[in-house]
C-alpha positions in Angstrom: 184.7 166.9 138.7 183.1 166.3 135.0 181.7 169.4 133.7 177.9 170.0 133.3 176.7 169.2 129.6 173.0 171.0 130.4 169.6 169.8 129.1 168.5 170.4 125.7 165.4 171.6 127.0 167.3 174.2 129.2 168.8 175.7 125.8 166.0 178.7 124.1 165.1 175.8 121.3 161.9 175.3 120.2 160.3 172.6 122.6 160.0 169.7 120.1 163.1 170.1 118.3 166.0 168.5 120.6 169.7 169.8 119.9 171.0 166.4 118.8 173.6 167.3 116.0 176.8 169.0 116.2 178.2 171.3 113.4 182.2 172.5 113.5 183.5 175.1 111.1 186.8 177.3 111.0 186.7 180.7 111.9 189.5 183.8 112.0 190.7 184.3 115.7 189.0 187.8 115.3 185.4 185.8 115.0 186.1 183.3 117.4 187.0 185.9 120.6 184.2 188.2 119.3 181.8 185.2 119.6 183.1 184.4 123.0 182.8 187.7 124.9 178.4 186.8 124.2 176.3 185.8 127.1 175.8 182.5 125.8 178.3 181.7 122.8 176.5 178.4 121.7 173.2 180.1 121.6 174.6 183.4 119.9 175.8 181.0 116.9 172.3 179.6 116.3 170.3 182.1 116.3 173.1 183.7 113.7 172.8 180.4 111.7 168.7 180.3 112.0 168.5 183.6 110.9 170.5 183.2 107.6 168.6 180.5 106.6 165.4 182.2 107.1 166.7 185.1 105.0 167.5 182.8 102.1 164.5 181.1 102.0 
């Protein structure tokens, strides 16, 4: 049975912007099964990323 990919819309995005790209960077072990004990991993990493960038700008 293929696994369930979900719906971009589905994911807590804003509305008009779709979750087309993908992004892969290396992380310690430590980071990686920290990150993986969230609720929802994928989501945890963007909000992480979005809120860096809003700091810097």
């Amino acid at each position: 049975m293929a696994k369930a990919k979900g719906k971009p819309e589905n994911f807590g995005n804003q509305p008009s912007k779709e979750l087309t790209e993908q992004l892969n960077f290396r992380v310690t072990k430590e980071m990686k099964e920290e990150v993986k004990t969230k609720d929802d991993p994928p989501e945890f990493c963007r909000q992480a990323i979005q809120e860096k960038l809003d700091r810097e700008r």
